[in-house]
KOLVOLO-268285 format. One record per residue: residue in three letters; x, y, z of N, C-alpha, C in turn. Coordinates in steps of 0.2 Angstrom, whole numbers, plus 2048, in hexadecimal, padded with zeros to 3 digits. Atoms other than C-alpha are relative to their C-alpha. Example, Ala and Ser with C-alpha at 12.3 -4.5 7.8 and 13.67 -1.06 7.14 Angstrom:
Ala8047FA80083E7EA827804806800
Ser7FC7FA7FF8447FB8247FC805803
***
This chain:
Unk7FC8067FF52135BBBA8037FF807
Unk7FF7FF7FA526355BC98097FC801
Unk7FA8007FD539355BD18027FA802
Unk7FF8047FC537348BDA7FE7F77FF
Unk803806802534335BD77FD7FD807
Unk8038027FC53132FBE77FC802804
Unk8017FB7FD525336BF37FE7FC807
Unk7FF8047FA52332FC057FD806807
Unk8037FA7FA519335C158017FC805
Unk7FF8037FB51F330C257FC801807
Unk8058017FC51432EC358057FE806
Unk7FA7FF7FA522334C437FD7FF806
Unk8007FD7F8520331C578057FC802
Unk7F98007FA52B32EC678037F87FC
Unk7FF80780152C31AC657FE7FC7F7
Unk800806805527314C537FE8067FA
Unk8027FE80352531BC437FF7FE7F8
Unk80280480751E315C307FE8057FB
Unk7FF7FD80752231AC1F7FD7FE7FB
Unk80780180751731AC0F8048047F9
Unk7FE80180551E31BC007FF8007FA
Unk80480580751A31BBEC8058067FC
Unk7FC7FF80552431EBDD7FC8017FA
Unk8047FE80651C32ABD08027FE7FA
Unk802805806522321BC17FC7FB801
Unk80480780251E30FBC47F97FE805
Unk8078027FE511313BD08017F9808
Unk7FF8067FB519306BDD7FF803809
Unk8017FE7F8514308BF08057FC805
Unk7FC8047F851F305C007FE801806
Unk8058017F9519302C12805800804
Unk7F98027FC527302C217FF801807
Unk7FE7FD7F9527303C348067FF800
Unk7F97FC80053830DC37801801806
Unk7FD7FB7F9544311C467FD8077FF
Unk8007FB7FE541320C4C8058067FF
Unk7FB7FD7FE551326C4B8038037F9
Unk8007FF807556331C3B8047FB7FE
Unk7FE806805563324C357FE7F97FD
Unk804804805558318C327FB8037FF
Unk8047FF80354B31FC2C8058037F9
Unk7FE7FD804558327C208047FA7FD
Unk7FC80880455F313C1C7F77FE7FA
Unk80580280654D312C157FE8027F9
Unk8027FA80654B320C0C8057FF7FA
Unk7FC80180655A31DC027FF7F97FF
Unk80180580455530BBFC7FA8037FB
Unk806800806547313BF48038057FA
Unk7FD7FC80654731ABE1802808802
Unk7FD7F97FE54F32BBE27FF8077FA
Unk8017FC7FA54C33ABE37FA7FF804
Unk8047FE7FD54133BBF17FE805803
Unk8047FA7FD535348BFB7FD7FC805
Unk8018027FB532345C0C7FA807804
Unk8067FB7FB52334DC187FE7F9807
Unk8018027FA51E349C287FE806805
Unk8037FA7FF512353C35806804807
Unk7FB7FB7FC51B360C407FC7FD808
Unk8028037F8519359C558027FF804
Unk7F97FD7FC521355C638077FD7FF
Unk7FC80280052C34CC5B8078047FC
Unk7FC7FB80353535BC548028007FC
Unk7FD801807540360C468067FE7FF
Unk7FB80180254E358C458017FB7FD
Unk801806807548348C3A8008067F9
Unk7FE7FB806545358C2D80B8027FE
Unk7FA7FD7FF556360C318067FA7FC
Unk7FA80780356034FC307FE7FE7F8
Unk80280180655634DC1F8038057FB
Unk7FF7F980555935EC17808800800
Unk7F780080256D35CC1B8037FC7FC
Unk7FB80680256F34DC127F98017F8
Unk8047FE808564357C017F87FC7FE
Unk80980480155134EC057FE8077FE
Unk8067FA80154535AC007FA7FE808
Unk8038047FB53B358C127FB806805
Unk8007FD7FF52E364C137FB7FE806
Unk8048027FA525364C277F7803801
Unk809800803511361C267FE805804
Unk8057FC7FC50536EC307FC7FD803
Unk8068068004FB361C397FB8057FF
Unk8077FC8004EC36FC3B7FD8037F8
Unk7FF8018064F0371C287FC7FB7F9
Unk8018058054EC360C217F97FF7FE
Unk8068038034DD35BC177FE7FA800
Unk8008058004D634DC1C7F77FC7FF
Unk8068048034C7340C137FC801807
Unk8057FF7FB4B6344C1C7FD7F7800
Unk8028087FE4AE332C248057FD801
Unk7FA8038004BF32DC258027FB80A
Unk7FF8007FA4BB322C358087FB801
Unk7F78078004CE316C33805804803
Unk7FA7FB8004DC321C398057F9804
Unk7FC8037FE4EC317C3C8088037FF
Unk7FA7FD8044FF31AC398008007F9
Unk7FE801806502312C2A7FA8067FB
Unk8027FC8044F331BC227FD80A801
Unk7FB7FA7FD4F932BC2A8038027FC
Unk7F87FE807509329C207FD8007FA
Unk8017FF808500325C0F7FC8087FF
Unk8047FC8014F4333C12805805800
Unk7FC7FC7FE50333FC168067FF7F8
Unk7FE80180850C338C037FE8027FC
Unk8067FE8044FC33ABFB7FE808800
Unk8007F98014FC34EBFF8058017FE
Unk7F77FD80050F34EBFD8018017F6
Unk7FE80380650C347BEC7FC8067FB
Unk8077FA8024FC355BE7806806801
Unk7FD7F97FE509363BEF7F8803803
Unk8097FD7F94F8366BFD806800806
Unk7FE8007FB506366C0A802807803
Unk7FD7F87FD507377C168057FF803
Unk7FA8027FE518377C1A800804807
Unk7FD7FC7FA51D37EC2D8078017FF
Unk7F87FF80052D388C2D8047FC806
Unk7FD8037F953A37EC37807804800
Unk7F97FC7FB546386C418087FF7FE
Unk7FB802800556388C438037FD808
Unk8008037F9560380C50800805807
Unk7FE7FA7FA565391C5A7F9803800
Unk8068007FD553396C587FC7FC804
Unk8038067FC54A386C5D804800809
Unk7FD8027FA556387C6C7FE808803
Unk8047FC7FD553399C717FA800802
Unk805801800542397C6D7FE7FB806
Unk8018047FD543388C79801805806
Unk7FF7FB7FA54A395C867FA804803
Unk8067FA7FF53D3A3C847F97FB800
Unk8088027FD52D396C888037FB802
Unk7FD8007F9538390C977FC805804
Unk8027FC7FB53439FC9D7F8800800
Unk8067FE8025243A0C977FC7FB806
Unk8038037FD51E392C9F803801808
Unk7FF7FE7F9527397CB07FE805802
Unk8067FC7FE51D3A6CB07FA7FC800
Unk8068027FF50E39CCAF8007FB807
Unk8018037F851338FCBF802807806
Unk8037FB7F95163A0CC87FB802802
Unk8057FE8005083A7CC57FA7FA803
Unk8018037FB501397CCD801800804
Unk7FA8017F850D394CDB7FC807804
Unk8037FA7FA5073A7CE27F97FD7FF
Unk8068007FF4F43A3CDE8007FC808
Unk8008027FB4F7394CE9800801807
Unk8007FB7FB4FE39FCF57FB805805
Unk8057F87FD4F23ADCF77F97FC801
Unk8098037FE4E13A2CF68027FA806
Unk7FE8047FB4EA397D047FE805805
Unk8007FA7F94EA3A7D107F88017FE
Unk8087FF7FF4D83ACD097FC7FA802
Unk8058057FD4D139DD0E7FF801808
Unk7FF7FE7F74D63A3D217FF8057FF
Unk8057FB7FF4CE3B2D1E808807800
Unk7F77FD8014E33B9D1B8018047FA
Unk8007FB8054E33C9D11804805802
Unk7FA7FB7FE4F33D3D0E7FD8067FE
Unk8047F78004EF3E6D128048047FC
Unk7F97F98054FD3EFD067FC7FE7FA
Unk8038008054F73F2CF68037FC7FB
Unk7FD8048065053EACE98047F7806
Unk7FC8077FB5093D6CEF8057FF7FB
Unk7FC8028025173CCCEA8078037FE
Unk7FA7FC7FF5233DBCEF8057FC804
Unk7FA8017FB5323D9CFB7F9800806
Unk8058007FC5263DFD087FC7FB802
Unk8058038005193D4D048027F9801
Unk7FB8077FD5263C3D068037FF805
Unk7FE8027F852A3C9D187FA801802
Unk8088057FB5173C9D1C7FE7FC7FF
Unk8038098005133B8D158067FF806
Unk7FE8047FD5233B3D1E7FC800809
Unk8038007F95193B7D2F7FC7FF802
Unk8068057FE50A3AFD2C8027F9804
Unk7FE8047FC50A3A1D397F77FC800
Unk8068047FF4FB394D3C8017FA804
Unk8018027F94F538BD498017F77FE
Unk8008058044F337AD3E8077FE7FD
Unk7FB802802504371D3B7FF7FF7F7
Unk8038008074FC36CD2B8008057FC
Unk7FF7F78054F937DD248058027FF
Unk7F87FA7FF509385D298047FB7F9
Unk7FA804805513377D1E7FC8017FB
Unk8027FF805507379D128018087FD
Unk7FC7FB80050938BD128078027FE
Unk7F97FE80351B38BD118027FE7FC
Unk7FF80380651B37ED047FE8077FB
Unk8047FD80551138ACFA8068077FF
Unk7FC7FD80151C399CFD8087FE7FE
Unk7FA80280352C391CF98017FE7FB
Unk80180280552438CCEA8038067FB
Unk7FD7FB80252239DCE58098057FF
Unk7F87FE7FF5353A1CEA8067FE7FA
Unk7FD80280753C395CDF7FE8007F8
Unk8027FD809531399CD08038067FF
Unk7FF7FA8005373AACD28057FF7FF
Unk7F88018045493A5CD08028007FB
Unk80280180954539CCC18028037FE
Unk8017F980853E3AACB9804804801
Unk7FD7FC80354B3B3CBE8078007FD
Unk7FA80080455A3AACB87FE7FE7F6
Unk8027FE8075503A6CA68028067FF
Unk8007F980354D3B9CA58078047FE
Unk7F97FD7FF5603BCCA88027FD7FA
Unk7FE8038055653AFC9C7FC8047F8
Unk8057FF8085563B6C8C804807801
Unk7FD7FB80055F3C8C928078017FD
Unk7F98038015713C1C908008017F6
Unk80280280856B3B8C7E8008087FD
Unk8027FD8025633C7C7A8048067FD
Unk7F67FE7FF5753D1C7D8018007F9
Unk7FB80480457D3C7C748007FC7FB
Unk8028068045763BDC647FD8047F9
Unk8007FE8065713C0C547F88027FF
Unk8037FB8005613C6C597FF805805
Unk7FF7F97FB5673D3C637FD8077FC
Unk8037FB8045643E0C547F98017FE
Unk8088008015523DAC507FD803808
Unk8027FE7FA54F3DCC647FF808800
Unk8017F88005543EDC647FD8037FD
Unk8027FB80354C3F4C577F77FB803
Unk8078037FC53A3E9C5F7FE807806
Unk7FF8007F853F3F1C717FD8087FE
Unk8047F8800538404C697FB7FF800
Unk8098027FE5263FEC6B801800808
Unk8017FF7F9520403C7A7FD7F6802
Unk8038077FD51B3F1C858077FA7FB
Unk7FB80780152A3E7C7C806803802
Unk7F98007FC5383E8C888057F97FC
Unk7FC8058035463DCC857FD7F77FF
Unk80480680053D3CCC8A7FB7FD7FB
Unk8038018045303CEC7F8028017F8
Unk7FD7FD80753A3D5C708027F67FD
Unk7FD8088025443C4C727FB7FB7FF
Unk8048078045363B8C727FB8037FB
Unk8037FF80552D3C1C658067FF7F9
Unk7FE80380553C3BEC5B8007FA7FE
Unk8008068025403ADC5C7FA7FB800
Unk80880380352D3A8C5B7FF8007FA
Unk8007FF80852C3B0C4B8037FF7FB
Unk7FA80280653D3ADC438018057FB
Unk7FE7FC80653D3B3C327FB805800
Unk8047FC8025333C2C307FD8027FA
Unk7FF7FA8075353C8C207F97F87FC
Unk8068048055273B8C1A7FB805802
Unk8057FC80051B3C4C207FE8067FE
Unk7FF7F78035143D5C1C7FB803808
Unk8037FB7FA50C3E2C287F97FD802
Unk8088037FE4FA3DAC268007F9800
Unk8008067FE4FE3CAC258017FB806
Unk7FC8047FA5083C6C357FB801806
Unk8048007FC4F83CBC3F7FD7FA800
Unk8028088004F03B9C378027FA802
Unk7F98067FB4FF3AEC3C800801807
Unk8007FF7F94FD3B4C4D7FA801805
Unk8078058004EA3AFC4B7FE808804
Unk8027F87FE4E73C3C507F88047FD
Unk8047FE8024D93C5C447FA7FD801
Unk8078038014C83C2C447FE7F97FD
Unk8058088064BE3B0C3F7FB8037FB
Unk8077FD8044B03B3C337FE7FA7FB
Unk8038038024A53AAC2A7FA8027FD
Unk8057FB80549D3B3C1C7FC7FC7F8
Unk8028028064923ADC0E7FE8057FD
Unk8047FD80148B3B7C01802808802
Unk7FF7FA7FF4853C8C05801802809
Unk7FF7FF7F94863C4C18809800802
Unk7F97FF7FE4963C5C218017FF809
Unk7FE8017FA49A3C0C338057FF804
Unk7F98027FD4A83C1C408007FD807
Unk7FF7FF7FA4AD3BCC4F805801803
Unk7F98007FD4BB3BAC5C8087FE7FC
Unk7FA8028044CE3B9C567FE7F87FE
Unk7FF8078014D23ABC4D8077FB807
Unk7F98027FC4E03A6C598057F97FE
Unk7FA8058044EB39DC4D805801802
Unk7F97FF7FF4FE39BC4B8027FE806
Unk7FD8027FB50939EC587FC804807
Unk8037FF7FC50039FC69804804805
Unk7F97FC7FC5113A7C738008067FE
Unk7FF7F88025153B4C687F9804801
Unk8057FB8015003BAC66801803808
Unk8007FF7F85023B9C7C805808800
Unk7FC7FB7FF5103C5C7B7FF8077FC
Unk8007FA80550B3D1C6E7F7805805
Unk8077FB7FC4FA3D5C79801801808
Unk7FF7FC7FA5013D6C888058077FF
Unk7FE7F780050C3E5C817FC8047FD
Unk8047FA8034FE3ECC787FA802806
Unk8027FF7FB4F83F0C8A802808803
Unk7F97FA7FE5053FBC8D7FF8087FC
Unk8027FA8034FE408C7F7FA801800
Unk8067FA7FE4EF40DC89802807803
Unk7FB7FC7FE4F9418C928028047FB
Unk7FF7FA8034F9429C8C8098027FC
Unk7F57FF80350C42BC817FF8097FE
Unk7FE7F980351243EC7E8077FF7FF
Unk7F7800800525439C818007F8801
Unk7FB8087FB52D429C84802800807
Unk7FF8027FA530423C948077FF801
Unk7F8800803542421C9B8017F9800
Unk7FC80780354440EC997FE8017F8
Unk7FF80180953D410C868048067FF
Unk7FB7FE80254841DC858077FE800
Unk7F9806804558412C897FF7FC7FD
Unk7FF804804551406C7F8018027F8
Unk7FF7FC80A551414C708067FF800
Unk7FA7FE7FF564417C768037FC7FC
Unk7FC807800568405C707FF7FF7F7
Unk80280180855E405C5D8038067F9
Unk8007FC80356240EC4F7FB8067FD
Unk8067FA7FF55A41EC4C7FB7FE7F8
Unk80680080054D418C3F7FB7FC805
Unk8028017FD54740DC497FC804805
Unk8047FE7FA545418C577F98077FF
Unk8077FB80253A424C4A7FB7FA7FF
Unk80880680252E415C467FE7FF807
Unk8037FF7FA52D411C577FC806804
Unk8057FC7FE527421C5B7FB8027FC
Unk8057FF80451B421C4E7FB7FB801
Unk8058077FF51440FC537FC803809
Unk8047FF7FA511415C657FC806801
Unk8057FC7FF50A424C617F97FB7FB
Unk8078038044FC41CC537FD7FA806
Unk8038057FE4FB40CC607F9805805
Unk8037FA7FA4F641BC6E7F8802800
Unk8077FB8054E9422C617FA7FC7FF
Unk8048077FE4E2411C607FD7FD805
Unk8048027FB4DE40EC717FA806802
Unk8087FD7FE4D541EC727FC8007FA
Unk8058008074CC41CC627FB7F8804
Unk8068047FB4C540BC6C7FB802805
Unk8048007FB4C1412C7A7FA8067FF
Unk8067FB8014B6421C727FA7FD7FC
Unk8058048014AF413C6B7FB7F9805
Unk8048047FB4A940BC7B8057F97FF
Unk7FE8088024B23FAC758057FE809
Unk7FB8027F84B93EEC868088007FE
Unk7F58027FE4CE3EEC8A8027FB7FD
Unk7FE8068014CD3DEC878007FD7F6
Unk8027FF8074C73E0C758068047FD
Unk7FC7FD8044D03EEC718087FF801
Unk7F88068004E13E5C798007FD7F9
Unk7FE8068054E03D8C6C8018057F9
Unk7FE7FC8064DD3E5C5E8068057FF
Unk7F87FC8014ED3EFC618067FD7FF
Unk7FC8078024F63DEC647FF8007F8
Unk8008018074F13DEC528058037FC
Unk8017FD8024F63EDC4D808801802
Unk7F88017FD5063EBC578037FD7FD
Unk7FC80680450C3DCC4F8028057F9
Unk7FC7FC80650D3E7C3E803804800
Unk7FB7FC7FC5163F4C468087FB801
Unk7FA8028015233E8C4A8037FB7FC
Unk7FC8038075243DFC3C8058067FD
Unk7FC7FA8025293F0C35808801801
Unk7FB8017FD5363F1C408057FA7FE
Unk7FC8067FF53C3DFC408048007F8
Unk7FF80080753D3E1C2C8068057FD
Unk7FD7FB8025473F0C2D8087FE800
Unk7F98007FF5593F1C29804804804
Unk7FD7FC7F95653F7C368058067FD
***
């Protein structure tokens, strides 16, 4: 039996958006282009029969049409666009029949719901891919830089760049071409100010990290070798709740596992799947890097960062960094590339700190 009498699929963007409608008793259909704006669309929703169930796909248009739904007792669960089923041949696609097709799964219960956030998540979370993406235009800005000087055949003689040292050699490159120099200097100053950036976000996700109610999930993350605070914190607020997952699950959510396409007696694999969230998978393989490197003791930053967890914690985490360790030489005596066995300790990592995340303090 179904809860609900009315069921409705809404077809959300920036500037306009269209409701579809139909009442499982009498079977009656509604059609509507709707403000945008949750209170009207929520003047519509109640002229129809009641209760209703509302869906709509997850986009850029975020969640606060859910959130304003759910405060006021909608049922308003958010689609999966990558999720949805949709009619093969089907060459019409429009809003309106967007929205019916989006009521018509609503109605079946074929909807894969997306968890939607909370506010203080959503806005952390907005915080920690700030930075993310400010690593990413540094990481430009210096290329800029450095293949600007290699085209002039300008190659710094010290071995680590982008030191102190190495921003009073760039400052004394000079050129003969008024052109270049300003180009040049553009390009370095580029760098200077991304670098600020990233380092007053880092300061602020540090700060948060301090002081916020995932401070206790950090810590206990932070005894894995390769997740400093940074990455503890954006592994939290990517993932959120933890506890929906289990040890081997949360490697699939984080698109970590294998494709394959097996019929039969055959069986085929290939490259991850690279599902889920793309942030958290980035960060869980960049720390599983860090246990190539031979472990006998902790290091003394993981060892302040044991000072701060409580002591199971800091026995799981040295269980995970030993096993990770063990992992990477069981690759390498298998011949397999860095690049490969990265990703499979990122796997294998991820269940380790689920472990952790799961634990009570």
């Amino acid at each position: 039996m179904f809860r609900q009498r009315t069921f409705v699929g809404l077809d959300v963007h920036a500037r306009s958006a269209v409701g579809h409608a139909m009442d499982e008793h009498t079977g009656e259909v509604w059609q509507q282009r709707l403000p945008t704006d949750p209170l009207g669309i929520w003047g519509w929703l109640e002229s129809l029969p009641q209760p209703v169930k509302v869906t709509y796909e997850a986009g850029p248009t975020g969640y606060e049409l859910a959130r304003f739904l759910r405060d006021r007792g909608v049922v308003c669960p958010v689609a999966a666009p990558s999720k949805l089923t949709r009619p093969a041949g089907n060459r019409v696609k429009t809003d309106a029949k967007d929205a019916e097709h989006l009521c018509r799964l609503l109605r079946l219960d074929e909807i894969v719901e997306v968890i939607v956030p909370g506010t203080d998540q959503e806005a952390a979370r907005d915080l920690v891919r700030a930075r993310e993406d400010v690593r990413g235009d540094l990481m430009r800005a210096r290329h800029r830089a450095s293949k600007l000087l290699l085209r002039q055949g300008i190659v710094y003689p010290g071995r680590k760049t982008w030191t102190a040292t190495h921003q009073r050699w760039l400052q004394q490159q000079r050129f003969d071409a008024p052109a270049r120099q300003l180009a040049f200097e553009d390009a370095v100053e580029a760098v200077l100010l991304t670098t600020d950036r990233r380092d007053r976000l880092d300061a602020a996700i540090e700060a948060m990290a301090a002081d916020s109610s995932y401070t206790p999930l950090v810590r206990r993350l932070c005894c894995l070798r390769g997740i400093s605070t940074l990455t503890g914190f954006g592994l939290a607020v990517e993932i959120g709740d933890w506890h929906r997952f289990s040890g081997s699950s949360i490697g699939a959510f984080l698109g970590l596992v294998p494709t394959e396409d097996s019929s039969g007696e055959s069986r085929s694999q290939g490259s991850i799947t690279k599902a889920g969230n793309g942030h958290a998978r980035r960060l869980l393989v960049e720390a599983a890097w860090h246990h190539r490197k031979s472990y006998r003791s902790p290091s003394r930053d993981l060892r302040n960062r044991w000072q701060l967890a409580p002591a199971p914690a800091r026995v799981r985490g040295h269980e995970g960094n030993r096993r990770l360790h063990s992992r990477w030489q069981s690759f390498q005596a298998r011949r397999k590339k860095d690049t490969i066995a990265a990703v499979g300790i990122a796997r294998e990592l991820a269940g380790w700190a689920w472990s952790l995340a799961v634990m009570d303090d």
